[in-house]
HTML snippet that shows the backbone in 3Dmol.js (N, CA, C, O; Angstrom):
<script src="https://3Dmol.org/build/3Dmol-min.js"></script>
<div id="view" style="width:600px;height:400px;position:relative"></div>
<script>
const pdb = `
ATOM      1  N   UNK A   1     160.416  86.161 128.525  1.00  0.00           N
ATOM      2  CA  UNK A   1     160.233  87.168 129.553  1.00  0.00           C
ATOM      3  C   UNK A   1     161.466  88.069 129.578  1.00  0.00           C
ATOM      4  O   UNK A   1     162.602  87.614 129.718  1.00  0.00           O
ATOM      5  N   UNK A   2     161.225  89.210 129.452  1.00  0.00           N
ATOM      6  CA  UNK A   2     162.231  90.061 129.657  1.00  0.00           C
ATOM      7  C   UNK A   2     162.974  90.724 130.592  1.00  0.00           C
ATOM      8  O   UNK A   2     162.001  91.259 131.124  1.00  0.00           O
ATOM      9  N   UNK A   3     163.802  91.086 131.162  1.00  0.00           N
ATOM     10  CA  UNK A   3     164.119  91.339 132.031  1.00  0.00           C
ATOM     11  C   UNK A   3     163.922  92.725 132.393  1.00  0.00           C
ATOM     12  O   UNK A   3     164.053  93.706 131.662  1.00  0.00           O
ATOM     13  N   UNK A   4     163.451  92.668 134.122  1.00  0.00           N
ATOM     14  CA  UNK A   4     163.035  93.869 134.414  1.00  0.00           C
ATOM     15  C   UNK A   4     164.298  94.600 135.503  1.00  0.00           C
ATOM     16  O   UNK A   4     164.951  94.050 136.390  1.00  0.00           O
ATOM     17  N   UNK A   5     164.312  95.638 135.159  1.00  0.00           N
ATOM     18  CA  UNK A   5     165.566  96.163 135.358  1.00  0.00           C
ATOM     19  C   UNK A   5     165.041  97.196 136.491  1.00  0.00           C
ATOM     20  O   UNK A   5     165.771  98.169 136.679  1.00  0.00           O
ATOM     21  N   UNK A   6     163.727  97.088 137.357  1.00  0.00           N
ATOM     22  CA  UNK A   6     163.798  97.902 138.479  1.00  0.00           C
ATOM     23  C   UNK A   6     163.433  97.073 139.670  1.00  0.00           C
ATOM     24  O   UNK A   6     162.980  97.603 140.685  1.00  0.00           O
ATOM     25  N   UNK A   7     163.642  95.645 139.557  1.00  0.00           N
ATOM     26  CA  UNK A   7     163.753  94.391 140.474  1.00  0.00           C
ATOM     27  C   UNK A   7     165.534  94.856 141.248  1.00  0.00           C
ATOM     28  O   UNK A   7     166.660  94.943 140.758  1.00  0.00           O
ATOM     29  N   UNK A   8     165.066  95.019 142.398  1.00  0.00           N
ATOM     30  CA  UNK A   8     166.079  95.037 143.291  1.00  0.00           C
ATOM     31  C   UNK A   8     166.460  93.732 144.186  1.00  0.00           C
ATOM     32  O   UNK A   8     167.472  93.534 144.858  1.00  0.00           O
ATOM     33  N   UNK A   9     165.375  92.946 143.984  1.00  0.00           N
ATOM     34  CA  UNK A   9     165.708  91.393 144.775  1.00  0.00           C
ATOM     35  C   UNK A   9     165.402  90.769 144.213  1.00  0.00           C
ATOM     36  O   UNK A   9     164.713  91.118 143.254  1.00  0.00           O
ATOM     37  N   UNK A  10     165.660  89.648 144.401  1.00  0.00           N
ATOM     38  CA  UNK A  10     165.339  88.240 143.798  1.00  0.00           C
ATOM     39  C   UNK A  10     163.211  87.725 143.915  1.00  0.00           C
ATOM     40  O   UNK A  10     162.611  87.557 144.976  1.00  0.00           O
ATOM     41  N   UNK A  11     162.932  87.672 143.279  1.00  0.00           N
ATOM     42  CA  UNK A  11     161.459  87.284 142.809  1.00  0.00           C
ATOM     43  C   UNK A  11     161.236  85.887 144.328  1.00  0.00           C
ATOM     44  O   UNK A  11     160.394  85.878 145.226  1.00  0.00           O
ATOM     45  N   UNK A  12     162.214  85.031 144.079  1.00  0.00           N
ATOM     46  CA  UNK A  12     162.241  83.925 145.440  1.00  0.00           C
ATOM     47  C   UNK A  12     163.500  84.108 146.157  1.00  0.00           C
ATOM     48  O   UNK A  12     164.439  83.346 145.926  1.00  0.00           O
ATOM     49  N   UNK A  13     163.597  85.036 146.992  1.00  0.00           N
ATOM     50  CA  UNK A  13     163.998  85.158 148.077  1.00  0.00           C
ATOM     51  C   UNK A  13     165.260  83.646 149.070  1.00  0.00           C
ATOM     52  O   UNK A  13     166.384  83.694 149.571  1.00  0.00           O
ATOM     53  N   UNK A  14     164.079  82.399 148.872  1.00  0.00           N
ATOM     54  CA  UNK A  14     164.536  81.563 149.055  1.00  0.00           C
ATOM     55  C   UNK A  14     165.507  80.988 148.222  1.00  0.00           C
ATOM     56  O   UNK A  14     166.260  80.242 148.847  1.00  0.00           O
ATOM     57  N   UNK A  15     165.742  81.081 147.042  1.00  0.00           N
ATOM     58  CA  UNK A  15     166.435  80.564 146.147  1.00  0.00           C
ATOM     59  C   UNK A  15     167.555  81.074 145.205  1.00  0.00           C
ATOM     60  O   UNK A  15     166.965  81.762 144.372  1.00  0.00           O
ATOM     61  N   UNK A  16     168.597  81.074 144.986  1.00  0.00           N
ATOM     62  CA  UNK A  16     169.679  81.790 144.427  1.00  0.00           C
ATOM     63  C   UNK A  16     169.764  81.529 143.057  1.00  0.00           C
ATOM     64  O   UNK A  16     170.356  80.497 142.742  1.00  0.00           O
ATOM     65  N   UNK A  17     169.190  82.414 141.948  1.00  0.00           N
ATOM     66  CA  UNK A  17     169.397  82.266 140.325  1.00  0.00           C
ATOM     67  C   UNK A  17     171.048  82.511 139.997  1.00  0.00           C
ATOM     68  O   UNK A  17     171.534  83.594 140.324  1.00  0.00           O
ATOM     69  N   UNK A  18     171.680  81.749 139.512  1.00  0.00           N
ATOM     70  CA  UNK A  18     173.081  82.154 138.790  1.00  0.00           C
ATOM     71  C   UNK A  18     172.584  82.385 137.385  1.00  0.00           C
ATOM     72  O   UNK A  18     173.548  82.594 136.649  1.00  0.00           O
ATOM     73  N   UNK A  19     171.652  82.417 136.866  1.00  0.00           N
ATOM     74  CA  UNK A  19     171.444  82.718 135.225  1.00  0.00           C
ATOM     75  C   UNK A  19     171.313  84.468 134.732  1.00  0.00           C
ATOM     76  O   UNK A  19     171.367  85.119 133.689  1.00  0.00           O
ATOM     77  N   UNK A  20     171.115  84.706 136.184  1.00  0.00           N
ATOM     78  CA  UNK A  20     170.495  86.456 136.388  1.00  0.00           C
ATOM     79  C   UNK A  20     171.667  86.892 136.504  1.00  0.00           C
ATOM     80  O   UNK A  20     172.250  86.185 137.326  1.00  0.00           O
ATOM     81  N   UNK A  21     172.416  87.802 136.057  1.00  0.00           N
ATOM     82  CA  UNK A  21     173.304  88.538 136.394  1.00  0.00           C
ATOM     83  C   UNK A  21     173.314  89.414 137.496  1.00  0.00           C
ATOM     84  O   UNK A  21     174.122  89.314 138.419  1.00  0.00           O
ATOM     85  N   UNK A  22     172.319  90.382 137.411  1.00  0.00           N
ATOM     86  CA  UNK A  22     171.702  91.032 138.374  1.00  0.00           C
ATOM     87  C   UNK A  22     171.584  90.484 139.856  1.00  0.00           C
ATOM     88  O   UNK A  22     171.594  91.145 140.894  1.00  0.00           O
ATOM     89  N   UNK A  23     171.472  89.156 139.704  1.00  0.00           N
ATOM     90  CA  UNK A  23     171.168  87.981 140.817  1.00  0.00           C
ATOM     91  C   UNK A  23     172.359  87.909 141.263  1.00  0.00           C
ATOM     92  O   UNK A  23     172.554  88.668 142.212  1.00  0.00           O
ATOM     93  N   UNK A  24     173.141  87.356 140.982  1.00  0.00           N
ATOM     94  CA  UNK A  24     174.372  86.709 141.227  1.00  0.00           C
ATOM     95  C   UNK A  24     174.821  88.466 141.810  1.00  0.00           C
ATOM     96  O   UNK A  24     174.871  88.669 143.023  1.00  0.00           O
ATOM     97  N   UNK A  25     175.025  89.261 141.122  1.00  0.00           N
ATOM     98  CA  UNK A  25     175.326  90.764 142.226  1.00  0.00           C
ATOM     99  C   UNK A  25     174.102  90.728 143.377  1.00  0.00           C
ATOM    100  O   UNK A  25     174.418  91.234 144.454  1.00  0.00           O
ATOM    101  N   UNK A  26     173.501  90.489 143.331  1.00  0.00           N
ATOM    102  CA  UNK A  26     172.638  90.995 144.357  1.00  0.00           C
ATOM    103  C   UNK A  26     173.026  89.589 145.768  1.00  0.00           C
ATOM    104  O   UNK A  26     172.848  89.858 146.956  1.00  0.00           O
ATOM    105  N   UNK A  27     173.452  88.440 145.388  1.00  0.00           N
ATOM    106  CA  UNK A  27     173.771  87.631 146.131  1.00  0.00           C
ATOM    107  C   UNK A  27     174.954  87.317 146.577  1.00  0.00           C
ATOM    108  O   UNK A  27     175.263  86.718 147.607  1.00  0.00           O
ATOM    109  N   UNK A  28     175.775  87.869 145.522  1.00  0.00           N
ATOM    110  CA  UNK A  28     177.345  88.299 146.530  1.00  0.00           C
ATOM    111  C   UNK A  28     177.542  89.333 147.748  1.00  0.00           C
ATOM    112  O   UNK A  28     178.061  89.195 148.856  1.00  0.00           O
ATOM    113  N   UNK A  29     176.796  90.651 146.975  1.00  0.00           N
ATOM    114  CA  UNK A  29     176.550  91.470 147.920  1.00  0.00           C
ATOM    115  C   UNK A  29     176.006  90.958 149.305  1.00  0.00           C
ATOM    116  O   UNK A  29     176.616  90.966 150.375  1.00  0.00           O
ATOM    117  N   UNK A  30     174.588  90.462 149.030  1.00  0.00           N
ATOM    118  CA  UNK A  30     173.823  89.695 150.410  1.00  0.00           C
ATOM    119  C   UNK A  30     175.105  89.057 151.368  1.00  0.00           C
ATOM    120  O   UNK A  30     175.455  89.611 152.410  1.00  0.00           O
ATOM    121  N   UNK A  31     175.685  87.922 150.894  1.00  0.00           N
ATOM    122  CA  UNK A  31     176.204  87.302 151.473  1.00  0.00           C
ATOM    123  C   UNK A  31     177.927  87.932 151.796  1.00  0.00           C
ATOM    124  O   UNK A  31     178.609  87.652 152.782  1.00  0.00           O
ATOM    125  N   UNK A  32     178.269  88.724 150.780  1.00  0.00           N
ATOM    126  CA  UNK A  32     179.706  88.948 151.325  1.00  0.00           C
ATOM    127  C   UNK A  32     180.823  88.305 150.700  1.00  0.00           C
ATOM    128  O   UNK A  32     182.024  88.314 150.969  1.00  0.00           O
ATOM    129  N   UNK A  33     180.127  87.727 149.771  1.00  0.00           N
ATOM    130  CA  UNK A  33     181.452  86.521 149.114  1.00  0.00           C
ATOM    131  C   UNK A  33     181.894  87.037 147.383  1.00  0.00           C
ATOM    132  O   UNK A  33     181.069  87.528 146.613  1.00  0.00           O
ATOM    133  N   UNK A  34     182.592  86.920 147.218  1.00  0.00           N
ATOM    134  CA  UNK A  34     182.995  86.647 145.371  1.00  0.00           C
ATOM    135  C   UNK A  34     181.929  85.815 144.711  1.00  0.00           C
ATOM    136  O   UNK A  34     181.274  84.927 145.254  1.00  0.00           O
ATOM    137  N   UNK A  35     181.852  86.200 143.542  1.00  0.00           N
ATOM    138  CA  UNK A  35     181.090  85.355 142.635  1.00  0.00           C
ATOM    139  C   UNK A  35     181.399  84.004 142.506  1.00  0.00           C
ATOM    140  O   UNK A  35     180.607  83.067 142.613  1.00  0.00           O
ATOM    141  N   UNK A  36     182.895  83.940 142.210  1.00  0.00           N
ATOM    142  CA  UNK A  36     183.386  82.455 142.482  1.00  0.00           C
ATOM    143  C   UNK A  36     182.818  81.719 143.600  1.00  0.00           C
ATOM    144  O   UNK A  36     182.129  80.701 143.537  1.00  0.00           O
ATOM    145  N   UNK A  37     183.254  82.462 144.797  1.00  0.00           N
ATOM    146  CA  UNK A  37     182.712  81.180 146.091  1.00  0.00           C
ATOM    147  C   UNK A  37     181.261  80.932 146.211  1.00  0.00           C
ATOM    148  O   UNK A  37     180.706  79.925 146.650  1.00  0.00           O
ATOM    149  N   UNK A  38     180.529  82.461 145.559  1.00  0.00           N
ATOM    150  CA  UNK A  38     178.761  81.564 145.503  1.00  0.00           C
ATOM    151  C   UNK A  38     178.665  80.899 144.643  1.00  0.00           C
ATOM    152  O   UNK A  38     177.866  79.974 144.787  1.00  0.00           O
ATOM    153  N   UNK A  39     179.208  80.975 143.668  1.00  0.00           N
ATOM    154  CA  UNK A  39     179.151  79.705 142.403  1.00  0.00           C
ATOM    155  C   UNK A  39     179.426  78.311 142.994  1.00  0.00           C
ATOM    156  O   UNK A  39     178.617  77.429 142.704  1.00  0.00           O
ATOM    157  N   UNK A  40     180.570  77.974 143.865  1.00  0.00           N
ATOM    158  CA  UNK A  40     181.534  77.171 144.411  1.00  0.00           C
ATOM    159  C   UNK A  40     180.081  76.457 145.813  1.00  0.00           C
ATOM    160  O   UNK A  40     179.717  75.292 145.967  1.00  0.00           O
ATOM    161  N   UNK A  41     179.703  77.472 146.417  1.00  0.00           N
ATOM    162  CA  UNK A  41     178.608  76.621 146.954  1.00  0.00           C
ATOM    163  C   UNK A  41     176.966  75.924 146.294  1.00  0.00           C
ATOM    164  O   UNK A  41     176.283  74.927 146.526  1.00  0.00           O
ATOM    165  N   UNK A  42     176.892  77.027 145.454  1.00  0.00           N
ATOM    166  CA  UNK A  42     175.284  76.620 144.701  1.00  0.00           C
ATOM    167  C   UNK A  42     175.611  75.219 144.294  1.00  0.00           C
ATOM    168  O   UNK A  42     174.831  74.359 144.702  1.00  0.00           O
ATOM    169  N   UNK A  43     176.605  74.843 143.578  1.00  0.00           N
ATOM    170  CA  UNK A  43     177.216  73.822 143.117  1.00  0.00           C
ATOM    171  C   UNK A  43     177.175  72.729 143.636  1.00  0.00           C
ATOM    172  O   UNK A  43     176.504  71.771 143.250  1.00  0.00           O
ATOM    173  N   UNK A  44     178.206  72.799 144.965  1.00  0.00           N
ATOM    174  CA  UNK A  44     178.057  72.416 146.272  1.00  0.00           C
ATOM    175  C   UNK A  44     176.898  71.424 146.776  1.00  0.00           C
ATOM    176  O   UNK A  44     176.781  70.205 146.904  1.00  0.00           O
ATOM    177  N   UNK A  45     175.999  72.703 147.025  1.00  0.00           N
ATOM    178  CA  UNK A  45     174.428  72.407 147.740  1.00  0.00           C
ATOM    179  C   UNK A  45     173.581  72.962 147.343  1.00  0.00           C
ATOM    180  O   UNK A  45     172.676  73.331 148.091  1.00  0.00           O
ATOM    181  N   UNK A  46     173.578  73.278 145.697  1.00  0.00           N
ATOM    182  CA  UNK A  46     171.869  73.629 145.209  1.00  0.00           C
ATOM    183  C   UNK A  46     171.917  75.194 145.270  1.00  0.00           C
ATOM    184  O   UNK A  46     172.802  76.047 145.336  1.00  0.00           O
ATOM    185  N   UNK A  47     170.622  75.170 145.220  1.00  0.00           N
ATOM    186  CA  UNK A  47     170.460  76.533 145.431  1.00  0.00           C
ATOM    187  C   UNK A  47     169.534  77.376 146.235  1.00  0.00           C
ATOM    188  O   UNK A  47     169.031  78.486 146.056  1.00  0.00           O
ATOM    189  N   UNK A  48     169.474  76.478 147.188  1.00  0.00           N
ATOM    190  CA  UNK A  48     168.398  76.940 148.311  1.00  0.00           C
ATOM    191  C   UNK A  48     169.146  77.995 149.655  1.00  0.00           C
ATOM    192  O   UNK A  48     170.018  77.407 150.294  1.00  0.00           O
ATOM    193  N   UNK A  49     168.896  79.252 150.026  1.00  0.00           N
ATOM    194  CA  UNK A  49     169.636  79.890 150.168  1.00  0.00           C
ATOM    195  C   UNK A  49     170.018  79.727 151.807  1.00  0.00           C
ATOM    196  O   UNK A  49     171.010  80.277 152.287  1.00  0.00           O
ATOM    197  N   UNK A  50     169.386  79.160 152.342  1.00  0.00           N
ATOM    198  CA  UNK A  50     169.806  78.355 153.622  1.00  0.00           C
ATOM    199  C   UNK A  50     171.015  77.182 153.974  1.00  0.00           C
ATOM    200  O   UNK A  50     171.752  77.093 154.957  1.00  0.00           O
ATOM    201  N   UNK A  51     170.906  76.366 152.807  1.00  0.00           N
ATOM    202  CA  UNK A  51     171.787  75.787 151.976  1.00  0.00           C
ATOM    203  C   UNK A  51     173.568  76.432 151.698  1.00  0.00           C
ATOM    204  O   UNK A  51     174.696  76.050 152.012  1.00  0.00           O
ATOM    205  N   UNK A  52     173.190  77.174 151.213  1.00  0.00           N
ATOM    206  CA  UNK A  52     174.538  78.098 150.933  1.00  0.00           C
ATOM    207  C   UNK A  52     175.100  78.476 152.038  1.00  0.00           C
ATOM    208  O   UNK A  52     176.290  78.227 152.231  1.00  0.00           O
ATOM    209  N   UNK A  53     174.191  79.277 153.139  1.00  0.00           N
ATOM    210  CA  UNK A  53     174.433  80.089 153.830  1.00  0.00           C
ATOM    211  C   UNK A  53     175.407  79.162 154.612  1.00  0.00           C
ATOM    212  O   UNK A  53     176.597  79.453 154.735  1.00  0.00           O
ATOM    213  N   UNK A  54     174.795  77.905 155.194  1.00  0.00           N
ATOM    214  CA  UNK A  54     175.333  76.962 156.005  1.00  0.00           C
ATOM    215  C   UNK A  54     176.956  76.462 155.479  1.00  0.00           C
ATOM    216  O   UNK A  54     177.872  76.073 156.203  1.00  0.00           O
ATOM    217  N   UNK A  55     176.949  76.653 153.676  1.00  0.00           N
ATOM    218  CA  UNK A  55     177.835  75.568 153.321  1.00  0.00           C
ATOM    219  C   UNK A  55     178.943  76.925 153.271  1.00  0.00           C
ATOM    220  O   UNK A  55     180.142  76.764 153.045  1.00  0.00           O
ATOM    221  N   UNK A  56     178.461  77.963 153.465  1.00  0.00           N
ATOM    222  CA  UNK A  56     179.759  79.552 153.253  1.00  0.00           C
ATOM    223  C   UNK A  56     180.257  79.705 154.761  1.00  0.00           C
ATOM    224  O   UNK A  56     181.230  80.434 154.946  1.00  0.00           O
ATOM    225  N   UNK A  57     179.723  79.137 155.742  1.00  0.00           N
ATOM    226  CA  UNK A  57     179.661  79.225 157.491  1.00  0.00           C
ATOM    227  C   UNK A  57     181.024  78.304 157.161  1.00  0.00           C
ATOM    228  O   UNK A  57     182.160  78.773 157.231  1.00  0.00           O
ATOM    229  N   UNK A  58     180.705  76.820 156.766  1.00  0.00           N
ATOM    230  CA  UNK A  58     181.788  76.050 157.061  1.00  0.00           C
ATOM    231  C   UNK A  58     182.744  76.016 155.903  1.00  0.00           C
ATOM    232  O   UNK A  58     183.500  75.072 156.135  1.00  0.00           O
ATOM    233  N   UNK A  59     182.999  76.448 155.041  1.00  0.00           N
ATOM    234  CA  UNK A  59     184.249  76.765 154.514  1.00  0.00           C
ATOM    235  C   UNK A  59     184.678  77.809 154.169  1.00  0.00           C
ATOM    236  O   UNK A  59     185.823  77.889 153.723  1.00  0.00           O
TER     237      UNK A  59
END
`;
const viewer = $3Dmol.createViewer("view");
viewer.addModel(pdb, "pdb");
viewer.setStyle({}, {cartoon: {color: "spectrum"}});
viewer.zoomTo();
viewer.render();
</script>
């Protein structure tokens, strides 16, 4: 599958891709953080974006 390059969000909403480049910008942005610290939570706690959100609240 190729990548479609006029996707402005994530396909699941609920879930955070780090394989997408595009993703990973579009989810720093969302959230406000460096690439590092969303890496640092997916890791963390998965990749469910409720998940993150909670684990970026407390550290």
């Amino acid at each position: 599958m190729s990548d479609n390059l006029k996707i402005k969000q994530p396909q699941d909403p609920q879930k955070i891709n780090l394989n997408q480049s595009w993703e990973v910008d579009y989810w720093t942005e969302a959230l406000g953080v460096s690439e590092t610290k969303l890496r640092q939570a997916v890791s963390a706690v998965g990749v469910q974006v409720s998940d993150v959100k909670a684990w970026l609240r407390s550290n």
